[in-house]
C-alpha positions as CSV (number, residue, x, y, z in Angstrom):
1,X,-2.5,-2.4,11.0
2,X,0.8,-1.2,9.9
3,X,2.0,-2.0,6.3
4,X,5.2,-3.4,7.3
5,X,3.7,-5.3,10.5
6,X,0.7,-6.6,7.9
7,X,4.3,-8.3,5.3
8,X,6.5,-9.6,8.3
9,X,3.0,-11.6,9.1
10,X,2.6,-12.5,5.4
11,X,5.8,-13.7,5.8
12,X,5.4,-15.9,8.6
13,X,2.8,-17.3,7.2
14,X,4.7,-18.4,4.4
15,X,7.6,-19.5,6.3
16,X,5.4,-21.6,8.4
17,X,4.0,-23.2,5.3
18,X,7.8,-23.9,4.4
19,X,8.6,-25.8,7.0
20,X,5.5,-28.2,7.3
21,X,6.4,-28.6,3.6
22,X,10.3,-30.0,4.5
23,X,8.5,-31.9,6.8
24,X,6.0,-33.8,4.8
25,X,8.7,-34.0,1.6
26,X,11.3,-36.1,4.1
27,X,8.2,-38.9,4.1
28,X,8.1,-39.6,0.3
29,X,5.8,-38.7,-2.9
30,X,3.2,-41.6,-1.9
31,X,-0.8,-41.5,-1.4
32,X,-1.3,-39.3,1.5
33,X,1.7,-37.7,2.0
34,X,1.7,-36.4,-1.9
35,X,-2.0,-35.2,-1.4
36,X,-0.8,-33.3,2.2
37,X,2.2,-31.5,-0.3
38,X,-0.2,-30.7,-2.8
39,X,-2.5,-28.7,-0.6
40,X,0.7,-27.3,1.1
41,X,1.5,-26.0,-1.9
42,X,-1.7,-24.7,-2.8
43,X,-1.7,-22.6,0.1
44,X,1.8,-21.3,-0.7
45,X,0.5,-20.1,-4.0
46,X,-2.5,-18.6,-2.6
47,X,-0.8,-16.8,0.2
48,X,2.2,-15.5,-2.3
49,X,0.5,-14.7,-5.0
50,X,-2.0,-12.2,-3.2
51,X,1.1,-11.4,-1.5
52,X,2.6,-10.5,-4.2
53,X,-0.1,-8.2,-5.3
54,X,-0.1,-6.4,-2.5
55,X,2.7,-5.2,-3.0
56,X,3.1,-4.5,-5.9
57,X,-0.1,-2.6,-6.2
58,X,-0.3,-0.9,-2.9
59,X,3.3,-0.9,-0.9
60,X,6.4,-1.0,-3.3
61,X,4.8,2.2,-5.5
62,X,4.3,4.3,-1.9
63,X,7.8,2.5,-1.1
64,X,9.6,4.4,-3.7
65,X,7.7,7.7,-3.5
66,X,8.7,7.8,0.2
67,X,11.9,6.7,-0.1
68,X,13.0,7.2,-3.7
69,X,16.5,6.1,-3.2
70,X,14.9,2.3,-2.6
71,X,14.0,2.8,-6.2
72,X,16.4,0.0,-7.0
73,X,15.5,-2.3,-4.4
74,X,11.9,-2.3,-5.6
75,X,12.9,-3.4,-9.2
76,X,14.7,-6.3,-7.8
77,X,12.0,-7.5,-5.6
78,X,9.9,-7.1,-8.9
79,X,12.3,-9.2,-11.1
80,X,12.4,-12.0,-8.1
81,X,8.3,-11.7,-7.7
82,X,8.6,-12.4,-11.8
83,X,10.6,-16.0,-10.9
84,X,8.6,-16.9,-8.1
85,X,4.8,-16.1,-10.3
86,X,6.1,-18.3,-12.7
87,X,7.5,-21.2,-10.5
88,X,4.1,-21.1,-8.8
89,X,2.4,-21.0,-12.4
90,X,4.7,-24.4,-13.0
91,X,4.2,-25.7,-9.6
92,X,0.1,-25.4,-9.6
93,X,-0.1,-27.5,-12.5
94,X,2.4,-29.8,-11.5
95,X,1.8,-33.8,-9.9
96,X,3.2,-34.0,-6.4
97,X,4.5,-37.4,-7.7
98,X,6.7,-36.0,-10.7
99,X,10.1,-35.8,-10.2
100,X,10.9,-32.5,-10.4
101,X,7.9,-31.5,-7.8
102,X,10.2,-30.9,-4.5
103,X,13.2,-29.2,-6.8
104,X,10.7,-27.0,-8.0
105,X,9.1,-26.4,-4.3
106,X,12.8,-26.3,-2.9
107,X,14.2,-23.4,-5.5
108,X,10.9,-22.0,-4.4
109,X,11.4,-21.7,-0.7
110,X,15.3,-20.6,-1.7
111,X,14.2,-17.4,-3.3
112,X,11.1,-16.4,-1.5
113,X,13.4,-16.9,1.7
114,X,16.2,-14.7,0.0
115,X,13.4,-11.8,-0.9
116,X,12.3,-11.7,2.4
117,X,15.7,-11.9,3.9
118,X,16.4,-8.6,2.1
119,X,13.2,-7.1,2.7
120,X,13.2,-7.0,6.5
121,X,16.9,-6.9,7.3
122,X,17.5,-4.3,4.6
123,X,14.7,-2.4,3.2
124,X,12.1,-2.3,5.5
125,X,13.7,0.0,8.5
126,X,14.5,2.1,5.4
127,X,11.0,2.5,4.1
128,X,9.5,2.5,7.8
129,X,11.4,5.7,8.7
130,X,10.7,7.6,5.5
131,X,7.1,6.9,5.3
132,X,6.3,7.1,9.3
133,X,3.4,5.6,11.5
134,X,0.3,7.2,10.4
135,X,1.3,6.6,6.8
136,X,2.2,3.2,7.1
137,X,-1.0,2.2,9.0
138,X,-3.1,3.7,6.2
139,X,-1.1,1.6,3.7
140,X,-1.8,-1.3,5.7
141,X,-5.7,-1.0,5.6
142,X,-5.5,-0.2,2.1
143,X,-3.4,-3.6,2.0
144,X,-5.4,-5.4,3.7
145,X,-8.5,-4.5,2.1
146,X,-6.9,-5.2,-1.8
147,X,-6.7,-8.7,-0.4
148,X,-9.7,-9.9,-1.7
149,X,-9.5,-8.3,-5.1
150,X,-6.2,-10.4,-5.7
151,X,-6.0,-12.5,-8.6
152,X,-5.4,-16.5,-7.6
153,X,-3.6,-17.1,-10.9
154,X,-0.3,-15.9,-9.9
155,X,0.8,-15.0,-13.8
156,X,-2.5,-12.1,-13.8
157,X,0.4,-10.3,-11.2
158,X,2.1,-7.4,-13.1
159,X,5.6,-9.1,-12.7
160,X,4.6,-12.2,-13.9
161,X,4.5,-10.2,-17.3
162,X,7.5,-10.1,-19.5
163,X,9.4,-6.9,-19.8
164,X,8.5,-5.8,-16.1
């Protein structure tokens, strides 16, 4: 599978998880509803966070040596993988019932939403024409393979380390 065609599917994914979550957050924090966000967001954090590693291990290094003038792109997409580790760190540990649980899960959606925005509008028809098809389908085996070695603690990412 193709690199690029392996994220936008990621991303959809994600986005999909989104939108059941504005869904079930329009019926209240009570019982049922509060267990059905809790394992919504569960799956966000497990789908971002090996996500996230992905591409930070595998696609944004081959990114930049393919297309080095994307150089700065890739550190911003590392600073807003840095927010969004530790909002997931917060969020994992967090009772569906407190307060601050759908602020959290909203500022959450805003930037993952922004990232990806910027990512497939701007950066990916970039990358795609410098790296090229055959290149970009061995990236995506590689990524999807590294799949399972992802951590499920999202701050054991490399951006989720100060100083990134």
């Amino acid at each position: 599978m193709d690199a690029i065609v392996l994220l936008k599917d990621d991303h959809k994914t994600v986005e999909k998880l989104f939108k059941q979550y504005e869904k079930a957050a329009k019926q209240g924090h009570e019982g049922q509803n509060a267990k059905a966000k809790a394992d919504l967001v569960a799956e966000m954090i497990q789908e971002l966070t090996t996500h996230t590693f992905i591409e930070e291990e595998i696609f944004y290094p081959a990114a930049k040596a393919a297309a080095p003038d994307t150089k700065d792109h890739v550190l911003e997409s590392v600073e807003e993988h840095h927010m969004v580790a530790w909002l997931l760190s917060e969020l994992g540990g967090l009772d569906p019932q407190d307060e601050s649980f759908d602020a959290k899960v909203t500022v959450l959606m805003e930037n993952v939403r922004h990232h990806v925005k910027e990512e497939e509008e701007d950066w990916f028809p970039t990358v795609r024409a410098a790296m090229g098809r055959k290149l970009l389908q061995d990236l995506g085996e590689q990524m999807a393979a590294a799949k399972e070695q992802a951590p499920s603690d999202p701050l054991k990412l490399s951006s989720a380390r100060a100083g990134v």
